[in-house]
MOPAC internal coordinates of N, CA, C and O (Angstrom, degrees):
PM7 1SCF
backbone

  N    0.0000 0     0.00 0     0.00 0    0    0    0
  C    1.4548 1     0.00 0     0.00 0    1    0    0
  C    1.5271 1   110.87 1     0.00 0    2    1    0
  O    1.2310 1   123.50 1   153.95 1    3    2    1
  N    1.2971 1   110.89 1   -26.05 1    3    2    1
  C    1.8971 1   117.15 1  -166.68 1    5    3    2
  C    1.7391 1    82.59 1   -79.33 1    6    5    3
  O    1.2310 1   108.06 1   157.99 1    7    6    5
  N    1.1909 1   139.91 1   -22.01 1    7    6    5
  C    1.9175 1   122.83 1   167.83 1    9    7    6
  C    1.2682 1   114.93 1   -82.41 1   10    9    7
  O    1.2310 1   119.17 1  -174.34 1   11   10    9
  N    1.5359 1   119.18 1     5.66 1   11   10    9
  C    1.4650 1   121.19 1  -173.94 1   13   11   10
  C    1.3583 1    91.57 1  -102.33 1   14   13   11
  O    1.2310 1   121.22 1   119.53 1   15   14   13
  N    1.4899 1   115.26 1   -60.47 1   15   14   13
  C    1.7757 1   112.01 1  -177.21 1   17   15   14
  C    1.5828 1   113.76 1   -46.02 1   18   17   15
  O    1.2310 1   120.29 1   122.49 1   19   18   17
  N    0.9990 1   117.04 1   -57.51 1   19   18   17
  C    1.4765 1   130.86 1   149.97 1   21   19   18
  C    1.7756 1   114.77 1     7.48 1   22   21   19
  O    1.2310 1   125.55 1    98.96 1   23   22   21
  N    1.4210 1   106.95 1   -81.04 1   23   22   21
  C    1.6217 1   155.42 1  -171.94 1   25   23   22
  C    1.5528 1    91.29 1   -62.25 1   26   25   23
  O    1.2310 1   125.42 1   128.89 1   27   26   25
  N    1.5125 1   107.20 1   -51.11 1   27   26   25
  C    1.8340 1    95.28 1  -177.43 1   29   27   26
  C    1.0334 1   114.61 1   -72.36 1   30   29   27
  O    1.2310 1   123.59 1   139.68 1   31   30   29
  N    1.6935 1   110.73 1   -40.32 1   31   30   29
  C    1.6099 1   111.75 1  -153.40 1   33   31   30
  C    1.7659 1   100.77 1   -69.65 1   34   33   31
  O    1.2310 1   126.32 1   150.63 1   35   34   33
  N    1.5978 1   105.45 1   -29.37 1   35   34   33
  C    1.2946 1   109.59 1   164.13 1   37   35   34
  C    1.2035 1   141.04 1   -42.09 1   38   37   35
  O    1.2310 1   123.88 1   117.46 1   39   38   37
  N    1.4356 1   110.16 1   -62.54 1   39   38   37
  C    1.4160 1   139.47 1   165.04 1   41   39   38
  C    1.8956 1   109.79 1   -39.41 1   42   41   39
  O    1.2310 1   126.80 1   135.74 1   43   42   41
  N    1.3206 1   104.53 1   -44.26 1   43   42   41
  C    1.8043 1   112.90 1  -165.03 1   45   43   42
  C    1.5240 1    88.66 1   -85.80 1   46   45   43
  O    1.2310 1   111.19 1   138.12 1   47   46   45
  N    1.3216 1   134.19 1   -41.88 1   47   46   45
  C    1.1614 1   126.39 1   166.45 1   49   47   46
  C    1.4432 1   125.76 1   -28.85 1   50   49   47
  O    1.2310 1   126.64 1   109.50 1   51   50   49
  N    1.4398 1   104.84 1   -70.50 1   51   50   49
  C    0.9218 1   131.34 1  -153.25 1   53   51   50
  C    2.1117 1   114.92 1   -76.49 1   54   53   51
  O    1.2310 1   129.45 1   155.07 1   55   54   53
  N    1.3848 1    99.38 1   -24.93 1   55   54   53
  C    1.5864 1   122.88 1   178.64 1   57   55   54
  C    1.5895 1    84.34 1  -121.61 1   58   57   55
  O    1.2310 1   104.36 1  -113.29 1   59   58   57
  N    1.1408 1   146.47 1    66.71 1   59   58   57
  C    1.1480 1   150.04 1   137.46 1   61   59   58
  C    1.3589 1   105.01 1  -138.74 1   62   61   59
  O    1.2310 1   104.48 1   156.04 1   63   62   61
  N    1.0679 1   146.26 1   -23.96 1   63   62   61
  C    1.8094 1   154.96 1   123.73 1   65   63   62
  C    1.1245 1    82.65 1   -33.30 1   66   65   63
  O    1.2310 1   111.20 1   104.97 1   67   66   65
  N    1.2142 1   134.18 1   -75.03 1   67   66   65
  C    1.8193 1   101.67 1  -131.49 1   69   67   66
  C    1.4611 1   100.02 1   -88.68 1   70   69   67
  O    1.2310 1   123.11 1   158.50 1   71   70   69
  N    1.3380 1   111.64 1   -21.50 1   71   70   69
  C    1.5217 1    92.11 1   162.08 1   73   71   70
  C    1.4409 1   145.62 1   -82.64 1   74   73   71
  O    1.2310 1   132.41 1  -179.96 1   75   74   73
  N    1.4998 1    93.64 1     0.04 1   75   74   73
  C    1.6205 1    86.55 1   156.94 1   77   75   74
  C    1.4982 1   109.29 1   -83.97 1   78   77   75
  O    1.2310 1   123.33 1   137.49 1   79   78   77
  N    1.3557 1   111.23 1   -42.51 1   79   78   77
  C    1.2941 1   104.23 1  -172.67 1   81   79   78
  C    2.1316 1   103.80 1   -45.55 1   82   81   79
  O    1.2310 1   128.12 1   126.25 1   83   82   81
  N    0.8849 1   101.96 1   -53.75 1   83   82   81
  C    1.7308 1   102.49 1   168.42 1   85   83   82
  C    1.8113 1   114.05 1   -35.15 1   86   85   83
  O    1.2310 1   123.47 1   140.59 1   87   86   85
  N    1.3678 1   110.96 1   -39.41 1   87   86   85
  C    1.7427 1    96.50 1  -160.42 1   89   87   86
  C    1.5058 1    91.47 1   -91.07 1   90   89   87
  O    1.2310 1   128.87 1   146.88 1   91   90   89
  N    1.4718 1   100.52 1   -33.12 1   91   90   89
  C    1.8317 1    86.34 1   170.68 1   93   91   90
  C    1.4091 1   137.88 1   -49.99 1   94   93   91
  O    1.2310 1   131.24 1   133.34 1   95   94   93
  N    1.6044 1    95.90 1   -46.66 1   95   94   93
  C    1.6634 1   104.97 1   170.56 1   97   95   94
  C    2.0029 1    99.82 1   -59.20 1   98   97   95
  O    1.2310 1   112.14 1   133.28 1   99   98   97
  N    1.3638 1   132.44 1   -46.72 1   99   98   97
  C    0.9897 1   108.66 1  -168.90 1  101   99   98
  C    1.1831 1   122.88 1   -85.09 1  102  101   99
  O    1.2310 1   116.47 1  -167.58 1  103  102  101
  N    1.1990 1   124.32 1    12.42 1  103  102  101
  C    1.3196 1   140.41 1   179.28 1  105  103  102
  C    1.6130 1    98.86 1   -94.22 1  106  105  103
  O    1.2310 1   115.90 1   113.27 1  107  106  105
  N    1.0223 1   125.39 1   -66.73 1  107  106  105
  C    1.6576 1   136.97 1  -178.16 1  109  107  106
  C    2.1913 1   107.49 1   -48.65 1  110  109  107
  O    1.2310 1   139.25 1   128.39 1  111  110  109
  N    1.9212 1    80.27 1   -51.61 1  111  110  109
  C    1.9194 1    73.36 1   174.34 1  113  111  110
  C    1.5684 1   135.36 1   -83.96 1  114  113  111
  O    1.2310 1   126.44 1   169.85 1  115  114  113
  N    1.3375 1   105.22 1   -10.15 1  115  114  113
  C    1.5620 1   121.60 1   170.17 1  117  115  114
  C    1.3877 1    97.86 1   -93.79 1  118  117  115
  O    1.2310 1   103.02 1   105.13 1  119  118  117
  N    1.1973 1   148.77 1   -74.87 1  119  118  117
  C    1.0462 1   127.07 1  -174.56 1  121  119  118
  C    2.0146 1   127.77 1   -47.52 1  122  121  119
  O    1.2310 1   141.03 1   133.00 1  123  122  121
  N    1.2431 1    76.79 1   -47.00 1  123  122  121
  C    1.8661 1    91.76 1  -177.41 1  125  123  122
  C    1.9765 1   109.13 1   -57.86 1  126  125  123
  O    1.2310 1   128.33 1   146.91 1  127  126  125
  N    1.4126 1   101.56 1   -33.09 1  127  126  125
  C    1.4446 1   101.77 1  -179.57 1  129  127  126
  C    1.5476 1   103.24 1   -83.74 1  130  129  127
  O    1.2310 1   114.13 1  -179.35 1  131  130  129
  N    1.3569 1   128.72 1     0.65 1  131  130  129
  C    1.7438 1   122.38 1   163.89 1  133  131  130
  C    1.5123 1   100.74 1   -84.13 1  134  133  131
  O    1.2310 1   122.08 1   130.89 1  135  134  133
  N    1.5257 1   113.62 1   -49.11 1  135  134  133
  C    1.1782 1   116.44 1   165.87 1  137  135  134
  C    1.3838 1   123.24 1   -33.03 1  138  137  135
  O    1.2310 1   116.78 1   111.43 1  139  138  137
  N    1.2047 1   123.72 1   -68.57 1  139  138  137
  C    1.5041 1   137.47 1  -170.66 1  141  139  138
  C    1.9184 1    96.99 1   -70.78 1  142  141  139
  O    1.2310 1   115.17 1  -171.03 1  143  142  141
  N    1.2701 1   126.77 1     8.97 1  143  142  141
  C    1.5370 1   122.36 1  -165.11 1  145  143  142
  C    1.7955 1    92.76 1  -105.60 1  146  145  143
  O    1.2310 1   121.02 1   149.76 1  147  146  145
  N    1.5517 1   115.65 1   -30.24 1  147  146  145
  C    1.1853 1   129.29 1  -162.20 1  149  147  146
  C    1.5911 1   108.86 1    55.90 1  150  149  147
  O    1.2310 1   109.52 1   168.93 1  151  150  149
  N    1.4993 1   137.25 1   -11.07 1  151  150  149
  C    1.0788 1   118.46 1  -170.01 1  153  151  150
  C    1.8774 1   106.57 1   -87.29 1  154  153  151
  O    1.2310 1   114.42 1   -45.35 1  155  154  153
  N    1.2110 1   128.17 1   134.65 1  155  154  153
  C    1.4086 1   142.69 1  -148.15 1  157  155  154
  C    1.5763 1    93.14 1   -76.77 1  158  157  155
  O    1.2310 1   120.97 1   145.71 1  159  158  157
  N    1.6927 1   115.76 1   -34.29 1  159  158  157
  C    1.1641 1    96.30 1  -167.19 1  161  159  158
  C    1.9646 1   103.34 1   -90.17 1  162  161  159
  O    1.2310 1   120.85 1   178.52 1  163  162  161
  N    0.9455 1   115.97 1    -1.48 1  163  162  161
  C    1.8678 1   129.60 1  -169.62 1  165  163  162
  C    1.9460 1    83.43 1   -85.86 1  166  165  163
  O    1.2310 1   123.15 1   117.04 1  167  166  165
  N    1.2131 1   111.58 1   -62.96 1  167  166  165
  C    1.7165 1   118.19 1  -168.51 1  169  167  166
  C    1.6830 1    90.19 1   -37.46 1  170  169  167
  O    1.2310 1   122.33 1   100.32 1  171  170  169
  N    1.7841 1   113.15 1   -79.68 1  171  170  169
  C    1.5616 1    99.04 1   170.76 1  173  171  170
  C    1.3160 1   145.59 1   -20.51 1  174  173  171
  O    1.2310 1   140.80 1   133.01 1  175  174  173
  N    1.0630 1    77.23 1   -46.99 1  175  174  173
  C    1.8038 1    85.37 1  -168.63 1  177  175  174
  C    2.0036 1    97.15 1   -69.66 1  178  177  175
  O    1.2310 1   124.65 1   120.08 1  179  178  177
  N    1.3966 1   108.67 1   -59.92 1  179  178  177
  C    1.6456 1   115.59 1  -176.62 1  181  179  178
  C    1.6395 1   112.00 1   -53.54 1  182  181  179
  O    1.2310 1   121.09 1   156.30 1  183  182  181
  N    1.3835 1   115.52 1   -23.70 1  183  182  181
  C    1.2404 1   108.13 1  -177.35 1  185  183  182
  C    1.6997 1   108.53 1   -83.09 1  186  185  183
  O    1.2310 1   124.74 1   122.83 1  187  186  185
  N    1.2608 1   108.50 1   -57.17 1  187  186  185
  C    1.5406 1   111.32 1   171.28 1  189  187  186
  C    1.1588 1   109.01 1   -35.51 1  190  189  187
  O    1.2310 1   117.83 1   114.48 1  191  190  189
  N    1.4210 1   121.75 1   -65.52 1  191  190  189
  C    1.3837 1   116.49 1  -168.35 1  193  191  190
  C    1.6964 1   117.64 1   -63.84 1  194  193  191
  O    1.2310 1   123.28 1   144.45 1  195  194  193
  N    1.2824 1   111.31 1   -35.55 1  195  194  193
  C    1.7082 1   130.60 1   175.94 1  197  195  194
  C    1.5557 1    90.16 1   -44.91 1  198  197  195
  O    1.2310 1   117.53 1   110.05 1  199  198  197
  N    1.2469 1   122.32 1   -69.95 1  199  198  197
  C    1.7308 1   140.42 1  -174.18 1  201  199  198
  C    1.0056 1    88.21 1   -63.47 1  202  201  199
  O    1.2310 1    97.15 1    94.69 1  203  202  201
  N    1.4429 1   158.19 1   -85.31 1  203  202  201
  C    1.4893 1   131.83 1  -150.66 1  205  203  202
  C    1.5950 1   132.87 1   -46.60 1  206  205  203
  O    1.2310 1   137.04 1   145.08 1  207  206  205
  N    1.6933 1    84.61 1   -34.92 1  207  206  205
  C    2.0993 1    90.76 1  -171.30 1  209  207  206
  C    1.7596 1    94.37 1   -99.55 1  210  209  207
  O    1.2310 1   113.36 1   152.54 1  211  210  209
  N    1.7855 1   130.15 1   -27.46 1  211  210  209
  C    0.9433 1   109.85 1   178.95 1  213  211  210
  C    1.8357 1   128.91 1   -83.18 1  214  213  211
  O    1.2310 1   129.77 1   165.09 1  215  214  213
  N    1.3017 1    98.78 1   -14.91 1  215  214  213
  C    1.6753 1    88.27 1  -179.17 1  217  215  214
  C    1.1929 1   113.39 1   -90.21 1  218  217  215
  O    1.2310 1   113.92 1   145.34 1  219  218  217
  N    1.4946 1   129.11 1   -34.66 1  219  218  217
  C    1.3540 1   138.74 1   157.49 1  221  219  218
  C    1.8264 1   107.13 1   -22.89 1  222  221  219
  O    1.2310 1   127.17 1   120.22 1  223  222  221
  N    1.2897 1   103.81 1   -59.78 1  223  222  221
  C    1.6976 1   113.84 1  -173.16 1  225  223  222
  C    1.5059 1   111.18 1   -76.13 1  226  225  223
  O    1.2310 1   122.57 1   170.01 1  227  226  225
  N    1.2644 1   112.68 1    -9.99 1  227  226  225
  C    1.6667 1   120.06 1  -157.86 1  229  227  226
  C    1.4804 1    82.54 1   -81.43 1  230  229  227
  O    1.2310 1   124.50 1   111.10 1  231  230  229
  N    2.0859 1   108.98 1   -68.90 1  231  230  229
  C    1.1313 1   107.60 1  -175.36 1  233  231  230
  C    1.8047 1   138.77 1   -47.59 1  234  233  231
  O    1.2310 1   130.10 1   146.10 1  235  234  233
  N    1.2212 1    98.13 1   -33.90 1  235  234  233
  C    1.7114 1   121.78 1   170.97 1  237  235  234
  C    1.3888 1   118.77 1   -47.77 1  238  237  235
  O    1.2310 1   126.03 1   140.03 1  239  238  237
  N    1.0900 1   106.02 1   -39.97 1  239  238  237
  C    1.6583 1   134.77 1  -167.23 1  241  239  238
  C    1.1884 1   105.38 1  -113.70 1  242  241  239
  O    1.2310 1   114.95 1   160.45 1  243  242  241
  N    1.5792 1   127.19 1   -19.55 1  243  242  241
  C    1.5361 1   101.54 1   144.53 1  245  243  242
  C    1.9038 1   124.77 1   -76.87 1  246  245  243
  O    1.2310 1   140.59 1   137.94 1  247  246  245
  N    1.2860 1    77.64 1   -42.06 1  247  246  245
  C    1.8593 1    84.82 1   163.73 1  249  247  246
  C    1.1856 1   123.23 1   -26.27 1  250  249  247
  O    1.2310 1   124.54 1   125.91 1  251  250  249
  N    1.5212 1   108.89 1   -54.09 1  251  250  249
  C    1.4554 1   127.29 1   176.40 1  253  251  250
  C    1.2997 1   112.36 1   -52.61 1  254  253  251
  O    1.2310 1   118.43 1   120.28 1  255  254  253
  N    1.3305 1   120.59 1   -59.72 1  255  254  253
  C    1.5533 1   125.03 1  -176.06 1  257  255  254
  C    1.8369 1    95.67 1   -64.55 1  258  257  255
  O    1.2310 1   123.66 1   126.05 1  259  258  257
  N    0.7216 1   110.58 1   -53.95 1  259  258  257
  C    1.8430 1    85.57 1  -162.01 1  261  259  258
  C    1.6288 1   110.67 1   -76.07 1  262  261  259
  O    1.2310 1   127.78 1   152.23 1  263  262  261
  N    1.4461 1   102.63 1   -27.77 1  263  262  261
  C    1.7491 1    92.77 1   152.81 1  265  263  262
  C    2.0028 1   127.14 1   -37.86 1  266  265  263
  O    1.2310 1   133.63 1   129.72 1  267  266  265
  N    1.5097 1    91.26 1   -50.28 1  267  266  265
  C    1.6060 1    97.94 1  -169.62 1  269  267  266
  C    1.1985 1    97.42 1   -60.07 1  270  269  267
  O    1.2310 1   119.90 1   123.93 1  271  270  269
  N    1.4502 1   117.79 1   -56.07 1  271  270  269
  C    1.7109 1   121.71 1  -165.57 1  273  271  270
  C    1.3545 1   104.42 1   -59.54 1  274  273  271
  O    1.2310 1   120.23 1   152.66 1  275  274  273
  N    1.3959 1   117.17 1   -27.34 1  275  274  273
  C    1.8386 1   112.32 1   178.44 1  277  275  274
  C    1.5291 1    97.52 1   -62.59 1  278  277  275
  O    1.2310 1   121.07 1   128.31 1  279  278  277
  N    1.7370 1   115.57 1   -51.69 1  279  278  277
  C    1.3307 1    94.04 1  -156.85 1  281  279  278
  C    1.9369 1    97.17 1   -83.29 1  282  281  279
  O    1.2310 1   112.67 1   166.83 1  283  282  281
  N    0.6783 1   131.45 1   -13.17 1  283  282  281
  C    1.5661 1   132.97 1   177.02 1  285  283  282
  C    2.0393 1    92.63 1   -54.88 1  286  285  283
  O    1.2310 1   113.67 1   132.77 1  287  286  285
  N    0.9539 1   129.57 1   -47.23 1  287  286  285
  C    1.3404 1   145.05 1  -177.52 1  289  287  286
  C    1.5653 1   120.00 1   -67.95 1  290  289  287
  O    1.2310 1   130.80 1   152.82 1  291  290  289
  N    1.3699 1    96.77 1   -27.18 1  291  290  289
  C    1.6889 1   115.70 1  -166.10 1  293  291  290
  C    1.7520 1   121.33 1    62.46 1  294  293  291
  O    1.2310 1   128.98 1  -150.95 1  295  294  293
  N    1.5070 1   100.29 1    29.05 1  295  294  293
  C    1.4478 1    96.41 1  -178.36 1  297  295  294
  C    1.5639 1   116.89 1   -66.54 1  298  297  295
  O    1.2310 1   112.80 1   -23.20 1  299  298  297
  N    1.3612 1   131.20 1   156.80 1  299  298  297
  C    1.5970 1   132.45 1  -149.57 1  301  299  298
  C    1.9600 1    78.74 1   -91.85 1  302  301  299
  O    1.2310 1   109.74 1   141.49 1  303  302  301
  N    1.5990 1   136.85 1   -38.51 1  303  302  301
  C    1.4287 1   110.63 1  -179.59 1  305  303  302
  C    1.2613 1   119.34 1   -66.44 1  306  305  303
  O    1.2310 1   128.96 1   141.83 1  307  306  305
  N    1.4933 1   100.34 1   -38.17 1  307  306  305
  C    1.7358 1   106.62 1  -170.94 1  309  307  306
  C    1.7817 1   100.74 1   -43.03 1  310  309  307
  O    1.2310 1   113.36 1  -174.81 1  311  310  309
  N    1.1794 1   130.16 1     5.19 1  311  310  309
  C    1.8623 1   114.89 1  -175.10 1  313  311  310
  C    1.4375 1    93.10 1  -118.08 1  314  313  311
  O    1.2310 1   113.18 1   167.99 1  315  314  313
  N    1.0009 1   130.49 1   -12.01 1  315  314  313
  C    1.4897 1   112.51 1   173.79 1  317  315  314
  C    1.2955 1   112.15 1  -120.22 1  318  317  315
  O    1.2310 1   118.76 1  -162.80 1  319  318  317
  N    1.9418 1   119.96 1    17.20 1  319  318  317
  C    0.9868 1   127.28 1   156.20 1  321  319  318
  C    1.6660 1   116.30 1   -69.30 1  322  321  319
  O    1.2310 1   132.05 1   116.56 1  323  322  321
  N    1.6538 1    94.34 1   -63.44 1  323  322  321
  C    1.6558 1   117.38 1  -159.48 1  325  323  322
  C    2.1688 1    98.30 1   -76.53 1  326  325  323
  O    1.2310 1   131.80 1  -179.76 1  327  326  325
  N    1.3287 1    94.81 1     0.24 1  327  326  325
  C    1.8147 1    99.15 1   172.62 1  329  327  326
  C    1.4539 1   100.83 1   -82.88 1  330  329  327
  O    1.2310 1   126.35 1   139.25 1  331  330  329
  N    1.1089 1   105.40 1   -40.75 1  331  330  329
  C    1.9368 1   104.86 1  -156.15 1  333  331  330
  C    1.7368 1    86.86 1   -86.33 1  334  333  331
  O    1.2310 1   114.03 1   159.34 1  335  334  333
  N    1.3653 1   128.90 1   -20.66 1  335  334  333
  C    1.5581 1   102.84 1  -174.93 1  337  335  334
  C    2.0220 1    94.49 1  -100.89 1  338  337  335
  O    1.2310 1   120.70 1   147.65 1  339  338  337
  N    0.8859 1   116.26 1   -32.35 1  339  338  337
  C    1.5006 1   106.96 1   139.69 1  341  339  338
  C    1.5323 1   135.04 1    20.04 1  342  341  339
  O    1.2310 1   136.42 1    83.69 1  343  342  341
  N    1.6975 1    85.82 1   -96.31 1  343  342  341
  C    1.1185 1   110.05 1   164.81 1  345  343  342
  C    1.9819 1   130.33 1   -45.04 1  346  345  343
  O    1.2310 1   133.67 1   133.90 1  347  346  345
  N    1.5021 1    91.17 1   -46.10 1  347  346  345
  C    1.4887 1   116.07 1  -156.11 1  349  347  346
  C    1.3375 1    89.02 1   -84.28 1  350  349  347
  O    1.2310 1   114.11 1   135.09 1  351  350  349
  N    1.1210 1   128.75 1   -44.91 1  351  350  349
  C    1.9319 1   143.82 1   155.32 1  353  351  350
  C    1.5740 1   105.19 1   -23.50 1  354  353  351
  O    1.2310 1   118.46 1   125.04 1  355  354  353
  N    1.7145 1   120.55 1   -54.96 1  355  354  353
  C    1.3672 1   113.93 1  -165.19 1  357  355  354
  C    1.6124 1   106.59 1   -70.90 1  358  357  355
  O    1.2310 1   116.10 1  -170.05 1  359  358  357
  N    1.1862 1   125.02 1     9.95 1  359  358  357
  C    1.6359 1   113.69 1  -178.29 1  361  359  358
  C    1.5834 1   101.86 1  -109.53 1  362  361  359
  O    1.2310 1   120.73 1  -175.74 1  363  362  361
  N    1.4428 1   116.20 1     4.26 1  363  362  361
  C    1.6340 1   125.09 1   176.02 1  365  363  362
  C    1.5831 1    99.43 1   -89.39 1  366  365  363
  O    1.2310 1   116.79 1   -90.51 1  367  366  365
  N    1.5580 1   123.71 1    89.49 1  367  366  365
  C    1.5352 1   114.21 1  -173.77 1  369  367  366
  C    1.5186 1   103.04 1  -112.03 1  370  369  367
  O    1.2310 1   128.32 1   -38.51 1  371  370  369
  N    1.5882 1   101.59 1   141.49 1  371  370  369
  C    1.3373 1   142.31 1     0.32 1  373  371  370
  C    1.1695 1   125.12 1   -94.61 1  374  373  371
  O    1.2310 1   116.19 1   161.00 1  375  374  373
  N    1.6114 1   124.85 1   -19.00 1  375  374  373
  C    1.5865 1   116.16 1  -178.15 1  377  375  374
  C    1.7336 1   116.67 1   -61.23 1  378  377  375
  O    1.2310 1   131.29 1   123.25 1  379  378  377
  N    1.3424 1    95.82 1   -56.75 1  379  378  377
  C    1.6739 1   117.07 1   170.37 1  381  379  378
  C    1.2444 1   114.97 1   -30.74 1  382  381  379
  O    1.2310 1   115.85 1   131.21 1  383  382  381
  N    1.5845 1   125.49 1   -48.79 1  383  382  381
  C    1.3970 1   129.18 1  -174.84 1  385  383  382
  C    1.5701 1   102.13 1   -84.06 1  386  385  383
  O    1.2310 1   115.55 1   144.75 1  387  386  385
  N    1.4407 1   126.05 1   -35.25 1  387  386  385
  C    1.4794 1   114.53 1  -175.35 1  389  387  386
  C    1.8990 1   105.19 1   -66.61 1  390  389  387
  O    1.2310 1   127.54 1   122.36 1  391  390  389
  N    1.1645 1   103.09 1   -57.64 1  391  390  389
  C    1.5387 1   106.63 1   173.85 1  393  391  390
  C    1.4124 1   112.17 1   -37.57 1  394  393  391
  O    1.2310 1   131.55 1   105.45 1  395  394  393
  N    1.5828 1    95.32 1   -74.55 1  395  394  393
  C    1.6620 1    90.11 1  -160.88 1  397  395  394
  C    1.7766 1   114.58 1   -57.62 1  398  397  395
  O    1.2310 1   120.01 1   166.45 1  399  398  397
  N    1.1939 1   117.58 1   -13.55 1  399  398  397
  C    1.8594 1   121.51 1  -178.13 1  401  399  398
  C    1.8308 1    96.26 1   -71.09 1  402  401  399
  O    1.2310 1   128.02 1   141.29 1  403  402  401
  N    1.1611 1   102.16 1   -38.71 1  403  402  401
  C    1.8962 1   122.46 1  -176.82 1  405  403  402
  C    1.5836 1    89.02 1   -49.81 1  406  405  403
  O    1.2310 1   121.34 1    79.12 1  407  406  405
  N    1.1180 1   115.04 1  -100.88 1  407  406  405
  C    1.6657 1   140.64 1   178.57 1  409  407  406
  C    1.2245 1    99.64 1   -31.57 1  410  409  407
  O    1.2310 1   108.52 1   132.37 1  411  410  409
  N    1.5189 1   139.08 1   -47.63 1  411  410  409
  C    1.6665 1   119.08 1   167.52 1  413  411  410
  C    1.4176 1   111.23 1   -64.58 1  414  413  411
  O    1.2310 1   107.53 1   137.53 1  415  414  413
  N    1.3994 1   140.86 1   -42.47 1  415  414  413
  C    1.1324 1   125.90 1  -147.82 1  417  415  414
  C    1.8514 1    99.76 1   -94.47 1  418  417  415
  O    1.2310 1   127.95 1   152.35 1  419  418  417
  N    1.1646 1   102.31 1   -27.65 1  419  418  417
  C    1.5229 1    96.90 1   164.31 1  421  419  418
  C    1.7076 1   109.78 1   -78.33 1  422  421  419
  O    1.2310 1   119.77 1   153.07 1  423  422  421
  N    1.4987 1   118.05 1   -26.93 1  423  422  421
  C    1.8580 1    89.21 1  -175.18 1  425  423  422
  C    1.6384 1    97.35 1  -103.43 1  426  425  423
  O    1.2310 1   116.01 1  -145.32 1  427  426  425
  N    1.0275 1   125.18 1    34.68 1  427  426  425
  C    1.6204 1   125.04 1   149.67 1  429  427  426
  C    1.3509 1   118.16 1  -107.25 1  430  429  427
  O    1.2310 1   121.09 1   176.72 1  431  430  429
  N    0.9923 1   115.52 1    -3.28 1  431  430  429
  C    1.4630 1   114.56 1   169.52 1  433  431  430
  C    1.6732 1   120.13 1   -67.65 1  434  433  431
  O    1.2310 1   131.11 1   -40.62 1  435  434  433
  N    1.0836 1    96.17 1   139.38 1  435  434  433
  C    1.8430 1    91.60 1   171.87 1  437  435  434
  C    1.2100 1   140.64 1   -58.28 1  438  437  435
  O    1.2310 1   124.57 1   152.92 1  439  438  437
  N    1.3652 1   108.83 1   -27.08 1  439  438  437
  C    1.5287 1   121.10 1   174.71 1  441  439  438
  C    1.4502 1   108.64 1   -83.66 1  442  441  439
  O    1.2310 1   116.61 1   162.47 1  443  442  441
  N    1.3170 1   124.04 1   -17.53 1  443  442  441
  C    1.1440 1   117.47 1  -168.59 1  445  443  442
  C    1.7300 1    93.75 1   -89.63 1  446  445  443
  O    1.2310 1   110.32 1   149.21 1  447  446  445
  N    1.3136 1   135.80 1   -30.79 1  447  446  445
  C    1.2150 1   168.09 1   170.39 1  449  447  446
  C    1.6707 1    86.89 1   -35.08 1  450  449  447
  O    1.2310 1   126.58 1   118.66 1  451  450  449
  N    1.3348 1   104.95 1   -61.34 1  451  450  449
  C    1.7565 1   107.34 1  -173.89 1  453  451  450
  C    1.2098 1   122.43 1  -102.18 1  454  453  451
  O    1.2310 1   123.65 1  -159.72 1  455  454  453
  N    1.3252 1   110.61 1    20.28 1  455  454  453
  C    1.7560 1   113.89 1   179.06 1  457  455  454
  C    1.8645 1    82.43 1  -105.93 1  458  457  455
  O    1.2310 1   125.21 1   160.44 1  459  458  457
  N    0.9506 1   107.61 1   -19.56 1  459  458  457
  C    1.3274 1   104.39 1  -168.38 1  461  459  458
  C    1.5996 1   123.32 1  -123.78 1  462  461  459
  O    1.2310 1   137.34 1  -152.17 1  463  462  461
  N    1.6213 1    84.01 1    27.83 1  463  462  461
  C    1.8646 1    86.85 1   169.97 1  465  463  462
  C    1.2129 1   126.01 1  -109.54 1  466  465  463
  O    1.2310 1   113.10 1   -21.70 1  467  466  465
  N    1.4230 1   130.64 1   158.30 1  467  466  465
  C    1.4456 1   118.36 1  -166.49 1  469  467  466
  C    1.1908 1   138.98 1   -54.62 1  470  469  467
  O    1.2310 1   106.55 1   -52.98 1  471  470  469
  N    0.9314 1   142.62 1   127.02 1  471  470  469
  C    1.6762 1   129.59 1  -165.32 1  473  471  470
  C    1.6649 1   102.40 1   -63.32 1  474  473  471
  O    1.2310 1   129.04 1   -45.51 1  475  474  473
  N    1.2807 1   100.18 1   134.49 1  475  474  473
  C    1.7915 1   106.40 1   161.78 1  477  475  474
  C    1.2458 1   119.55 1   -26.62 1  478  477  475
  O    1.2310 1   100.55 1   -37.87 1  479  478  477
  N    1.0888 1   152.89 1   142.13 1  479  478  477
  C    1.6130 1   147.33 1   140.73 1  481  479  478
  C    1.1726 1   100.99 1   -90.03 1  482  481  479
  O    1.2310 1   129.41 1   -14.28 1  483  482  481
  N    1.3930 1    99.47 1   165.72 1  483  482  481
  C    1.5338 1   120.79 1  -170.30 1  485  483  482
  C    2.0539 1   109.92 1   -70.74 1  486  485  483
  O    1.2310 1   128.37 1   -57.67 1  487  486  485
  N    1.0370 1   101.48 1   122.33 1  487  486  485
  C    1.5757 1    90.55 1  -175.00 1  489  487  486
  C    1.4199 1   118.77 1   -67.14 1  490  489  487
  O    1.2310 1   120.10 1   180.00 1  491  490  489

């Protein structure tokens, strides 16, 4: 199971890059095409909207990356981080749903449960 956690933390890495790289481009091309319109009220309109769908996704997709690096780390949040975007992953069809079913069925498992639980502290 410790090459499966591995495989996710990878995976969220790896589509957590590219989705920022994604909100940037849509941030730059919705906004930039109000820009390139010169009309003041088109700039409004492209920027709001540029900012509505890109920071929403910026943040998501950073989420993603420090999820992976949690579980690359084996930290005990990183599993009930990279579950809940997971989830939110299976409505991205088809890559989104193959991944995120991947990443649930390995972080519901039990063993993965205890590769990834907190270490004792000292009583």
């Amino acid at each position: 199971m410790d090459k499966h956690i591995t495989a996710v933390g990878t995976l969220f890495i790896a589509f957590g890059v590219q989705g920022v790289f994604i909100a940037m481009i849509v941030l730059v091309a919705v906004v930039g095409g109000g820009l390139l319109s010169g009309d003041e009220m088109a700039i409004r309109i492209t920027s709001l909207v540029g900012l509505s769908v890109a920071v929403p996704l910026f943040l998501v997709e950073s989420l993603k990356i420090v999820g992976g690096i949690g579980l690359l780390q084996r930290r005990p949040w990183a599993r009930i981080l990279v579950l809940v975007l997971s989830f939110l992953s299976l409505i991205i069809i088809p890559i989104g749903t193959m991944y995120g079913m991947y990443a649930i069925w390995v972080l519901m498992k039990d063993e993965t449960g205890r590769l990834l639980a907190p270490a004792a502290g000292p009583a």
